[in-house]
N, C-alpha and C positions, 0 to 999 in steps of 0.2 A: 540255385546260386550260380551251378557254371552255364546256365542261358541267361541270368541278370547279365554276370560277367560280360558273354560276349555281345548280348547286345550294349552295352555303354561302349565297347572298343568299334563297334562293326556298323552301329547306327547313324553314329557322328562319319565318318567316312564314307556310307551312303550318300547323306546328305551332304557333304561338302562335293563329290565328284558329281549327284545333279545340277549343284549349283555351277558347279566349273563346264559342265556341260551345256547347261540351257541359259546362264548369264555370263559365264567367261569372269568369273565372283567367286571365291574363297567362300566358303564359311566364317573363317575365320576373319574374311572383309565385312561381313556380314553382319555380323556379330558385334562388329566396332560399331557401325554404323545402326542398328537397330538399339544398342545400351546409350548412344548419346542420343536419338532421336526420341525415348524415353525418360534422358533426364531433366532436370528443370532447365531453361534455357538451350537445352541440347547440347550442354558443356561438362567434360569430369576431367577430376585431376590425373594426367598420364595413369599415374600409381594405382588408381583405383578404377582407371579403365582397366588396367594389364589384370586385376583380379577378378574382374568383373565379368573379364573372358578368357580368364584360367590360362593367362600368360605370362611367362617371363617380363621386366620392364625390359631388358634392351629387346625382347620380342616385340612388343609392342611399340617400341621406338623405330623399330626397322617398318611394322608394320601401317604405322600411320605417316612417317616420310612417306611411304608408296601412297599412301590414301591421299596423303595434301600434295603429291604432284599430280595425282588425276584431278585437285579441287575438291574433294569432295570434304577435307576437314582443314582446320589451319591449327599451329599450333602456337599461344601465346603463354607469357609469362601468369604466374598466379597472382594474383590481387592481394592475397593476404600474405603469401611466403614467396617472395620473388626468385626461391629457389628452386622452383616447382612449373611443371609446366603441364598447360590447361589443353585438351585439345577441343576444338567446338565444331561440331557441324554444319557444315555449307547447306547452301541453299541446294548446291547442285551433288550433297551427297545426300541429302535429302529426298531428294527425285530419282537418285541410284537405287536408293532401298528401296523407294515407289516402283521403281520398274521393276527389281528382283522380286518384291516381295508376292505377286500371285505363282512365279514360279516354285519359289520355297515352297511357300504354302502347300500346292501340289505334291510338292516331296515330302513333305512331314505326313500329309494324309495318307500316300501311299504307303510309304515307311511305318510309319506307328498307328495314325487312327484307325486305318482299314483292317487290321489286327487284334483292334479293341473290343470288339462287338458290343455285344450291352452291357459292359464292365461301366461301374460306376466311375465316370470322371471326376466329377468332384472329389470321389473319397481316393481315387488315385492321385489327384493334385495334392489333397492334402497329405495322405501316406507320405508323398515323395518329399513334399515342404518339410515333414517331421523327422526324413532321414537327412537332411542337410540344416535342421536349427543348431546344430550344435559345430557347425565349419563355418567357414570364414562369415565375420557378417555381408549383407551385402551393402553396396556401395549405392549410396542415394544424395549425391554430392552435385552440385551447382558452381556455374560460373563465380554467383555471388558467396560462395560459405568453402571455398575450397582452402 
């Protein structure tokens, strides 16, 4: 339990400071921009972006002001609850991810898969999916149903 522990604390912090290293990219930029480029139209409701990457909403409100003055997202009103705001992903945060994304990559394998040896993946995805079915659902929302 206390090496599950420290890796959840010590693995995410790997990976964000290669990322800050080799893209001059947060994790946590990362992470905004790979959950919309995932979801339908490449659009979620702020709200359900901020849970989707285990953040505060004004976190995420600070977070994606920074993202839509690089361009890489914009953020408009909701279609169904004009109270609500939608953020969508650019073309050119789209090409962001594209570029970060072989260097992640790199840092995940280093970090976790080179560690895994012949451990069954699959039944580790699923083990892991079966410790988090009973937290937050997750968020699978669209421009068009937000």
């Amino acid at each position: 339990m206390r090496a599950f522990g420290r890796m959840m604390l010590v693995v995410p912090r790997m990976l964000d400071a290669d990322l800050q290293r080799d893209q001059r990219m947060s994790l946590s930029e990362y992470s905004v921009l790979r959950h919309l480029s995932e979801s339908e139209g490449g659009a979620m409701r702020m709200s359900e972006l901020a849970t989707a990457c285990d953040m505060s909403l004004s976190g995420m409100t600070r977070l994606a002001a920074k993202l839509e003055s690089l361009g890489y997202l914009h953020r408009a009103p909701c279609e169904t609850d004009r109270r609500g705001l939608v953020a969508v992903l650019s073309d050119a945060g789209l090409e962001r991810l594209r570029e970060a994304w072989p260097a992640h990559l790199e840092s995940v394998r280093r970090r976790i898969f080179d560690h895994l040896g012949d451990l069954d993946l699959v039944a580790l995805a699923q083990a892991l999916e079966a410790m988090t079915s009973h937290g937050p659902a997750p968020c699978h929302s669209s421009a068009g149903d937000t």
